[in-house]
N, C-alpha and C positions, 0 to 999 in steps of 0.2 A: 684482580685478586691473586695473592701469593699461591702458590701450587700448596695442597696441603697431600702427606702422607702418612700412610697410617702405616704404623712400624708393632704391626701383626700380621700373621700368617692366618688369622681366622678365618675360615669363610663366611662366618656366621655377621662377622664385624664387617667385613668388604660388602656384604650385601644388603646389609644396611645403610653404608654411605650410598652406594650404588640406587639404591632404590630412592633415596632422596635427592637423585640426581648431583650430587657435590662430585666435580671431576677431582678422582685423588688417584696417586701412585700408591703402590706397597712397597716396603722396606722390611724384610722378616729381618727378628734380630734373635740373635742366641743370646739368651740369658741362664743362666744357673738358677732356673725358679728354686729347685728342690731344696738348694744353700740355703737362699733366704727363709723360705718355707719352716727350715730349719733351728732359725735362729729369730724369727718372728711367729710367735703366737697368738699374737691380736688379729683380727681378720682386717679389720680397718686398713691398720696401718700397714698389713702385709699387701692387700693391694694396691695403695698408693705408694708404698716403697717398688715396686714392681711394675706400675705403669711409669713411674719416673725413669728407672734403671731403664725401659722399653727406649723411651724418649729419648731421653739422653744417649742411648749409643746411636740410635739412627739419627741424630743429631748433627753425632760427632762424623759419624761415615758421610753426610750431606757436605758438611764445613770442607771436609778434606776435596769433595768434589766439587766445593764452589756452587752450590746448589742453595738457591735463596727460597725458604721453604716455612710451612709450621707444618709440625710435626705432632700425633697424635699416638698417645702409646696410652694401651688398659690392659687391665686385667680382672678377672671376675671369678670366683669362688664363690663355691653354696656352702652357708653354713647352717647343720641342724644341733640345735641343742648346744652352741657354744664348741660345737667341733667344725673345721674346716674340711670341708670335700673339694678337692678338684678335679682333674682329670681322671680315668680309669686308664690303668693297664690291659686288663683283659677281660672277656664279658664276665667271667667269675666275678670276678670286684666289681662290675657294672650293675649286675643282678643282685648280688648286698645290698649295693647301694640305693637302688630304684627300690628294692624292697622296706628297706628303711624312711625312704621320704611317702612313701602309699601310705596314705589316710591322715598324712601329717600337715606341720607346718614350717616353712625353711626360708631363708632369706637371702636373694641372690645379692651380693655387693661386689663391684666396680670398682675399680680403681682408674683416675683417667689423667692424664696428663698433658699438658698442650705445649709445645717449645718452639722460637723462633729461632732459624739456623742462623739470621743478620743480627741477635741482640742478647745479651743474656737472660731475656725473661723466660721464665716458666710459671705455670700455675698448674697444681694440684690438685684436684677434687676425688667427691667420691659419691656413688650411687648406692641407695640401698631399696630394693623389692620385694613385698613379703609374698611368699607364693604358696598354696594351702593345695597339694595334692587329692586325688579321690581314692581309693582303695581300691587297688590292684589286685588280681589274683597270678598266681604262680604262671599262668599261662599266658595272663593278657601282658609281663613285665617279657617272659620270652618271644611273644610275639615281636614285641615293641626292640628287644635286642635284634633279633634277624635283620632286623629295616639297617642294624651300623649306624643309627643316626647316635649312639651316645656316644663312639670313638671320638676324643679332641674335644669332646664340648665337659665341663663344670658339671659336676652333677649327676652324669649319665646321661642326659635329655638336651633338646633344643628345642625351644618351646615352636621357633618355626617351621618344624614340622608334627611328625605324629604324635609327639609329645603334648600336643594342642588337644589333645583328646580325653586327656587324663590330669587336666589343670583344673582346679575347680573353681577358682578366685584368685587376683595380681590385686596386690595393692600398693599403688607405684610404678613407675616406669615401665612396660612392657619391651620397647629396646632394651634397657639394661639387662633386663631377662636373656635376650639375645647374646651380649657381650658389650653393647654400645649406648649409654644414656644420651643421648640424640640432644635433648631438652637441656644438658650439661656443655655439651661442644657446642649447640646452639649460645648459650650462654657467655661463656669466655669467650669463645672467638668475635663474639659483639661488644662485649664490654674491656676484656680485657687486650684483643688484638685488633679493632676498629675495625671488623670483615662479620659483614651481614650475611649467612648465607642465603637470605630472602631479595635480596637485594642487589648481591652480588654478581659478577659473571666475568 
């Protein structure tokens, strides 16, 4: 089976290939999210424009090093009410934001990308997870800041961990929630890259 890489820096995404046992490499790549972020206001299409951009440059750095590979690049944004949330700056903006999705309902969507470094295929997809919050109080969203688990992750939260405490209902992928629709990579890389990861080894 081709060495596959995932061309994220998440840990949230590493530990979920990890946990499915798939041997994979990482590749971080610098992308200019905030540009794009900028100039695309659809959620959809702003994270499959942005897991391809992922794709494609760790791609391109694999090609250069002669590195025969596929290549997995996503990206995941919460979106409530038809607004985009990604990442937080600092617990200030984390604390808005957790306070805004308490008692609500929001949708995490994926953007994922698969690329072969030997051919020019690529395939694009995209995940989407509706996820209905419980109602927080002022003290259980600062609790829940102290833990750091919302720095880097969409949203403020990562559902794998304490964040699992104040989810009240997933409807859809519960990886994707994570950063990784499992069930998506499963997919392509069987149909569209002839690599089983049931099968494989």
């Amino acid at each position: 089976m081709k060495k596959i890489v995932l061309a994220s820096k998440s840990i949230d995404r590493q530990e979920i290939l990890s946990r499915s046992k798939v041997p994979f490499d990482v590749l971080s790549t610098n992308v200019d999210e905030e540009g794009y972020k900028a100039m695309i206001s659809d959620p959809i299409t702003l994270v499959r424009k942005l897991s391809e951009v992922k794709a494609l440059h760790a791609k391109d750095e694999l090609v250069e090093k002669n590195r025969d590979a596929i290549v997995i690049g996503a990206d995941t944004v919460v979106v409530l009410n038809d607004e985009i949330i990604g990442q937080c700056n600092d617990e200030k903006e984390a604390f808005h934001i957790l306070e805004r999705l308490s008692g609500t309902t929001h949708y995490l969507m994926t953007g994922i990308t698969i690329a072969d470094t030997s051919s020019s295929r690529i395939i694009t997809d995209h995940d989407l997870t509706k996820v209905k919050f419980l109602s927080l109080s002022d003290n259980e969203i600062m609790g829940y800041l102290k833990t750091g688990e919302w720095k880097g992750r969409a949203g403020a939260y990562s559902l794998r961990e304490k964040a699992s405490f104040f989810i009240e209902s997933i409807e859809g992928s519960s990886s994707n929630v994570i950063g990784l629709p499992m069930q998506k990579v499963f997919q392509i890389l069987k149909t569209e890259f002839d690599m089983n990861l049931l099968t494989s080894s």
